[in-house]
C-alpha positions as CSV (number, residue, x, y, z in Angstrom):
1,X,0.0,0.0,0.0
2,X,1.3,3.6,-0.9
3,X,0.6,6.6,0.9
4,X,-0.6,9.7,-1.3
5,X,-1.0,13.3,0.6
6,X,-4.4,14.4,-1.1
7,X,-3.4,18.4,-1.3
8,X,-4.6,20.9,-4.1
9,X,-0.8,22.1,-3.8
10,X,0.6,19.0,-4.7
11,X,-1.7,18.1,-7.3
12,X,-0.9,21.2,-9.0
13,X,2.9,20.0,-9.5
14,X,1.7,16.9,-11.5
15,X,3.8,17.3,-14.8
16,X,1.0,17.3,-16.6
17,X,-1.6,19.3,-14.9
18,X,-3.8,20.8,-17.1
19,X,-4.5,24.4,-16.7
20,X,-8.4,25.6,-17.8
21,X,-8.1,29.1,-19.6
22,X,-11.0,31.7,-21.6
23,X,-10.3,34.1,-24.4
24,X,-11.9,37.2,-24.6
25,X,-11.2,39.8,-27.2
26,X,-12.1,43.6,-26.5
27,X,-11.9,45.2,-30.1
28,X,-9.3,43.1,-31.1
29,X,-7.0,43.1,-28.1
30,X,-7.4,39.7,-26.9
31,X,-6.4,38.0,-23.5
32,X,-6.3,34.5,-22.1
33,X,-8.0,34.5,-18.1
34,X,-6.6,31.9,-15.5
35,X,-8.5,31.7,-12.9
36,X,-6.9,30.6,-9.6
37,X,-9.8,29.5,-7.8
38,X,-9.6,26.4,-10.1
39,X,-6.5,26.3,-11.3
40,X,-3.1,26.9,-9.4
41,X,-0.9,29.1,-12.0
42,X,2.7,30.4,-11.3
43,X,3.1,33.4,-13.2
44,X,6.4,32.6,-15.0
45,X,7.6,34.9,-17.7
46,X,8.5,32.6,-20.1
47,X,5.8,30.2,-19.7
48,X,3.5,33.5,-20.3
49,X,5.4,34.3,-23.6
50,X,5.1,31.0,-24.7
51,X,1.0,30.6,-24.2
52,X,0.7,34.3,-25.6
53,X,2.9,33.1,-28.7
54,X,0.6,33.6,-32.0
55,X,3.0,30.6,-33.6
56,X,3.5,27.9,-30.8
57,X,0.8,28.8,-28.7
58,X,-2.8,30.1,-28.0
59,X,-1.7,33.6,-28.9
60,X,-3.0,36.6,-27.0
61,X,-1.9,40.0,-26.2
62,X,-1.5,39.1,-22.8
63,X,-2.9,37.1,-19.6
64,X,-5.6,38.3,-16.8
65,X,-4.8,36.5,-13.3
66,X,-7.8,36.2,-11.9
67,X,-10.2,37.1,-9.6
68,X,-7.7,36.9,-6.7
69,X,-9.5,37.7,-3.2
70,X,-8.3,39.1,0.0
71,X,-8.3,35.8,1.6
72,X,-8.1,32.0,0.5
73,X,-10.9,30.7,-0.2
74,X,-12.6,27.1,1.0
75,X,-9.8,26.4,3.4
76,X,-11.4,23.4,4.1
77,X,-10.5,21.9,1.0
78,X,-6.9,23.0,1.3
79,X,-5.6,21.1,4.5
80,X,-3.9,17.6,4.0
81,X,-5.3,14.8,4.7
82,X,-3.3,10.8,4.7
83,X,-4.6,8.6,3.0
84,X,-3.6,5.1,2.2
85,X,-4.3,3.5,-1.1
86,X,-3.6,0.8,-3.6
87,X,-1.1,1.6,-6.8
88,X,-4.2,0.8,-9.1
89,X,-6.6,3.7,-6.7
90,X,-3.8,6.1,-6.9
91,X,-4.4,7.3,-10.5
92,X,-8.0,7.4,-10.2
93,X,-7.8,9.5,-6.9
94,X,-6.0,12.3,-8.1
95,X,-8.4,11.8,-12.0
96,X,-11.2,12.4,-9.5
97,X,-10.2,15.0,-6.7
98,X,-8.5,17.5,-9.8
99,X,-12.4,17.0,-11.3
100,X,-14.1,17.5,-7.9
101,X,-11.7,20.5,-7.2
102,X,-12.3,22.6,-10.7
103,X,-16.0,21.5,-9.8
104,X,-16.1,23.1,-6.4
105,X,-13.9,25.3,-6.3
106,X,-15.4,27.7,-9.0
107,X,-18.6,29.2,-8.7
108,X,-20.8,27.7,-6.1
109,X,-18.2,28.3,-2.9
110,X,-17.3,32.2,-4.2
111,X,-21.0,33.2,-4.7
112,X,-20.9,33.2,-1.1
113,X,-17.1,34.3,0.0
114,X,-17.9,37.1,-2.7
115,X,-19.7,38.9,-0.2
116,X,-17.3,41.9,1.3
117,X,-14.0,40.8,-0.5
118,X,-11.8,42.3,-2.4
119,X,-11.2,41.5,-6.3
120,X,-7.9,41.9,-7.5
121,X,-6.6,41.1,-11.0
122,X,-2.9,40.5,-11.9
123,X,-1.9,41.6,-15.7
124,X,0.1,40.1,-17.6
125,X,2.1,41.3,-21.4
126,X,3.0,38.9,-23.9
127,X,6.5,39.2,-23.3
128,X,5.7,38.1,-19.6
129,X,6.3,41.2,-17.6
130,X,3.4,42.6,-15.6
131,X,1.0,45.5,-16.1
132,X,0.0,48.1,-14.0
133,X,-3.3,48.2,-15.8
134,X,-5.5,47.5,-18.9
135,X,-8.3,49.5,-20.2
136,X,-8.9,46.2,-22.6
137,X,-7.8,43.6,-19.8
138,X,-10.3,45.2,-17.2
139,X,-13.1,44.8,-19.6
140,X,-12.7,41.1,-20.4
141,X,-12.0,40.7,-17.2
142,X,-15.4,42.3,-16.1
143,X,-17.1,40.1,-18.3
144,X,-15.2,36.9,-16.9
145,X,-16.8,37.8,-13.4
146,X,-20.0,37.9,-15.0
147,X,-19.8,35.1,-17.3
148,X,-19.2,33.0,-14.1
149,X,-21.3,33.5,-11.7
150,X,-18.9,35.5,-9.3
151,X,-20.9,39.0,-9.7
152,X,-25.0,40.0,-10.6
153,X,-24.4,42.0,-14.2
154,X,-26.7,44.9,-12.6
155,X,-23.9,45.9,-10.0
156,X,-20.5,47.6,-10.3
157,X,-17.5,46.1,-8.8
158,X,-14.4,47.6,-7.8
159,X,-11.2,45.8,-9.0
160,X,-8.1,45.9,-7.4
161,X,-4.9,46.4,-10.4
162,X,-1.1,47.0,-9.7
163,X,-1.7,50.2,-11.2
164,X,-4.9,51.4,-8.6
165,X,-8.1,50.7,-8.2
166,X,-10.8,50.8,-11.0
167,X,-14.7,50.4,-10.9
168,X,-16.3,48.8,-13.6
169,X,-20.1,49.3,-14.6
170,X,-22.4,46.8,-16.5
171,X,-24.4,49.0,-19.0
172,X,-28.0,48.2,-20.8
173,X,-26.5,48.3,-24.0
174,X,-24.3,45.2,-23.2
175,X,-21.4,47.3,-22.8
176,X,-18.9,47.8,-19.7
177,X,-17.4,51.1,-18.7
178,X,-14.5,51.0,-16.7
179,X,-13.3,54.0,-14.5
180,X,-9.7,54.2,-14.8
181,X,-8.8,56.8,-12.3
182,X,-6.9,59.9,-12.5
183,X,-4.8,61.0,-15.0
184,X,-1.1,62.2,-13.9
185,X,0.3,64.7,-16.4
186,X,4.6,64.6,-16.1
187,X,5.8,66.3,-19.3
188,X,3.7,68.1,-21.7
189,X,6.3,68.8,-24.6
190,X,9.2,66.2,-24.7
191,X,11.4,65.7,-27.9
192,X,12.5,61.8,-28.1
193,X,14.7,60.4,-30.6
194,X,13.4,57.7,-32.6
195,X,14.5,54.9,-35.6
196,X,13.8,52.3,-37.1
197,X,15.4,49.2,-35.8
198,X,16.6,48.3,-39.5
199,X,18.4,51.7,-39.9
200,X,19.7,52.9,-35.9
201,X,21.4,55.9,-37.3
202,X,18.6,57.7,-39.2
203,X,16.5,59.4,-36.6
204,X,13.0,61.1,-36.6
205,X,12.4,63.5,-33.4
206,X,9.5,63.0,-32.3
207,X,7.3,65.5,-29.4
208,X,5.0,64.3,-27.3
209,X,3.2,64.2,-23.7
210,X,4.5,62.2,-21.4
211,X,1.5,60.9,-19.1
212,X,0.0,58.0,-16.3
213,X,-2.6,56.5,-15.9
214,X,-1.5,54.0,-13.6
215,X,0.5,52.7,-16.3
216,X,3.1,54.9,-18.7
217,X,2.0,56.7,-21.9
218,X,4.1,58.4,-24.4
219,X,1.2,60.3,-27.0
220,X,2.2,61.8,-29.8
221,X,-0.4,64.0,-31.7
222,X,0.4,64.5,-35.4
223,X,-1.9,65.8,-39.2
224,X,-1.6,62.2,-40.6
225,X,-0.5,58.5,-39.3
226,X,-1.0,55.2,-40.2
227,X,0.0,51.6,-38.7
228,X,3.7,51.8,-40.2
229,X,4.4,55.3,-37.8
230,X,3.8,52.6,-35.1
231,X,5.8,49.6,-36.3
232,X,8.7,51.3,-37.6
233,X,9.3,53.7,-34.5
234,X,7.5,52.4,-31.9
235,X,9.6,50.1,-30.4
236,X,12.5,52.7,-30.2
237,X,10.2,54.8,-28.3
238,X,8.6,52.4,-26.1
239,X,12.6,51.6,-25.1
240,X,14.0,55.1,-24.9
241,X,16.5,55.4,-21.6
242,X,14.0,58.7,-20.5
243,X,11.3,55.7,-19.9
244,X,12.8,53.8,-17.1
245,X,10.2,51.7,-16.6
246,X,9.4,51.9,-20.9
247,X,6.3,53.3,-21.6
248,X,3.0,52.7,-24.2
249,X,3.3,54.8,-27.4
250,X,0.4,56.6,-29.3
251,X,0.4,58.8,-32.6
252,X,-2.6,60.6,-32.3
253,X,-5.0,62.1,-35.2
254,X,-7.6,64.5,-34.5
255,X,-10.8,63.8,-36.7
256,X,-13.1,66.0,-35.3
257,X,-14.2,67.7,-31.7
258,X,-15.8,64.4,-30.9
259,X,-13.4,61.8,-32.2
260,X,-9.7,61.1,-32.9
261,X,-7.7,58.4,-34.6
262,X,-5.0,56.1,-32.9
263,X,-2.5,53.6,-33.7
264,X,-0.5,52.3,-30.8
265,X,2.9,50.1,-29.6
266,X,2.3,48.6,-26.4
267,X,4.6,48.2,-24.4
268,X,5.7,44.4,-23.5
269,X,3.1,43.4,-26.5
270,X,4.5,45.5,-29.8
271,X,2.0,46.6,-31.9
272,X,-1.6,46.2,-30.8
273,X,-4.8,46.8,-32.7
274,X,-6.2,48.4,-29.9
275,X,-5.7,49.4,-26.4
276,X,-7.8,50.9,-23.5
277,X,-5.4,52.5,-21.8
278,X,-4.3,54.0,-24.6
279,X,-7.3,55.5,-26.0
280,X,-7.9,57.3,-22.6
281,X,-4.3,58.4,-22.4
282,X,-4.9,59.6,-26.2
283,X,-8.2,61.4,-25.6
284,X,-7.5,63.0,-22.2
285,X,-3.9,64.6,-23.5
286,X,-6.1,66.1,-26.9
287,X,-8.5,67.6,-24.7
288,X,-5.8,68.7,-22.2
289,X,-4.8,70.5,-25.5
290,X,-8.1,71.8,-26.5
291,X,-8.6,69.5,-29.3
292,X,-11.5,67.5,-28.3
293,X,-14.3,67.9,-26.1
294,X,-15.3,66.3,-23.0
295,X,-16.4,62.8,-24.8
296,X,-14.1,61.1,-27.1
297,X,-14.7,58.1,-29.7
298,X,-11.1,56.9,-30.6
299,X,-10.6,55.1,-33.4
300,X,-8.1,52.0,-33.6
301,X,-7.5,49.2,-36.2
302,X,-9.7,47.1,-33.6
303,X,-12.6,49.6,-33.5
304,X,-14.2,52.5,-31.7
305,X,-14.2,53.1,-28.3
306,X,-15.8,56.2,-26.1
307,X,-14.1,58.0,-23.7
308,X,-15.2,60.4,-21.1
309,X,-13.2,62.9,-19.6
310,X,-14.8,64.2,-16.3
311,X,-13.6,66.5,-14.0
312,X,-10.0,66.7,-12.5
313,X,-9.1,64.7,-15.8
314,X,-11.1,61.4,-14.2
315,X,-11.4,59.1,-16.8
316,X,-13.8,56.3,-18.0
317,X,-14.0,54.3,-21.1
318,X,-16.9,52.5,-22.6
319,X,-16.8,48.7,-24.7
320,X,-17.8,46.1,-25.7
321,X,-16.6,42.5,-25.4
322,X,-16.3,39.3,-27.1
323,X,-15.9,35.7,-25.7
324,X,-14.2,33.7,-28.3
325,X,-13.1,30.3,-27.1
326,X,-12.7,27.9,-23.8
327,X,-10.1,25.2,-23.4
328,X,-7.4,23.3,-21.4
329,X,-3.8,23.1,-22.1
330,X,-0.4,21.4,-20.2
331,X,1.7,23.1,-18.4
332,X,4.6,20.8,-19.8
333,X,3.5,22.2,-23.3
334,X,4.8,25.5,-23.0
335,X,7.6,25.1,-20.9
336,X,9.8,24.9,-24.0
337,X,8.4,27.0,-27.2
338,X,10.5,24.5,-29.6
339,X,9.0,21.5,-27.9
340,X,8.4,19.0,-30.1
């Protein structure tokens, strides 16, 4: 007879634990959510770049980590209990307790914990650093909470980010409006030095406002862009030494009082159809100008999205989202992106 310690930690080191994930897409920016109330998921870096890799793995613009409360959940189900059992029991055990734990572990149990906790949400890139925040992440993530049974669509919630805390608002018209907090102005004209990676010693100056918004923006308002403004320069200017921490990139296009035009280098993700974040960094920075008005539709490659600028530069952005797809994958299959 062999002993087996029947723990959710140690089942989660099973070389082939399986690992439940959900893709969203919020105008084209798409994430993969983990959630760790059924799934035990270590944050590595490389693993992230591997499942965000659009070649050799589910491909996504990053990963939401999430929800994560103030306190574990069904510590019951977390102590260790001995057991003893047969070679021939000891497969079927751990089959049947991984099945009972994504089963209870889920829904029912945090219906009822929900009640006065704290959500938090940990961001990841697709280069597997961490975000302060996501305009697009939050949403998706807003809808995940819905979608399973963890909050009523009529309330708002209040979601804990590295970046500050947001609310987020379930609208009639199937949209979600996040409020992303405060906007924190540092440098209002700032010349940066740009090139294409191709060609180092031919550089375009570039001037721009350097802003926060719980994560860094670099917005750059210009007559005319397109995509190739972003891929050729972005990365240089994502990178630049004056960013310590690197920073998101916009060129900016004014269309009208109401609406401007985007195109954006994320950074930690390289060019992105569209970004949240950026389209509230983008807005509030043209009206800061005197642009735009109050309300703001931005215009990516992914779509539209409004954004409101209220007062003290208090920002909130309003979207739609799209659940695209459901399924399970091995940790072991990522651990090496040449695995064959």
């Amino acid at each position: 007879m062999d002993l087996i310690r029947v723990r959710c930690i140690d089942i989660d080191k099973m070389k082939e634990k399986t690992i439940n994930f959900f893709k969203y897409s919020a105008l084209g920016n798409d994430y993969i959510v983990i959630d760790p109330n059924s799934d035990s998921f270590e944050p590595d870096a490389k693993l992230i770049e591997n499942i965000c890799s659009r070649n050799f793995g589910i491909g996504a613009d990053g990963i939401l980590l999430g929800p994560i409360f103030n306190e574990p959940n069904n510590k019951v189900l977390r102590k260790s209990l001995i057991i003893p059992l047969s070679k021939s029991l000891k497969k079927f055990l751990v089959m049947t307790f991984e099945k009972l734990s994504n089963k209870f572990l889920t829904r029912p149990l945090n219906k009822i914990k929900i009640e006065g906790k704290t959500i938090s949400v940990r961001i990841f890139n697709s280069d597997g650093s961490e975000a302060e925040k996501s305009g697009n992440g939050l949403r998706i993530f807003s809808q995940y909470l819905i979608d399973k049974g963890y909050i009523k669509k009529e309330k708002s919630v209040e979601i804990i980010t590295k970046g500050g805390v947001v609310k987020s608002t379930f609208n009639d018209d199937q949209t979600i409006s996040i409020e992303m907090g405060k906007i924190k102005f540092y440098e209002d004209e700032l010349e940066i030095l740009a090139y294409n990676e191709m060609d180092e010693k031919n550089k375009v100056k570039f001037k721009g406002t350097y802003l926060s918004i719980g994560n860094p923006h670099f917005v750059i308002i210009m007559d005319k862009i397109d995509e190739s403004l972003a891929k050729k320069y972005g990365k240089s200017i994502e990178t630049n030494s004056f960013f310590k921490n690197k920073t998101n990139v916009q060129f900016a296009q004014i269309l009208s009082p109401n609406s401007i035009k985007i195109e954006i280098y994320e950074r930690g993700s390289g060019y992105t159809l569209a970004s949240g974040s950026s389209a509230c960094a983008a807005a509030a920075t043209c009206f800061k100008k005197g642009l735009v008005e109050e309300e703001v539709e931005v215009v990516m490659q992914g779509g539209r999205l409004k954004v409101f600028i209220g007062e003290d530069f208090n920002i909130v952005q309003r979207g739609k989202v799209k659940y695209i797809f459901q399924g399970k994958f091995f940790i072991s299959t990522f651990l090496d992106k040449f695995q064959n």
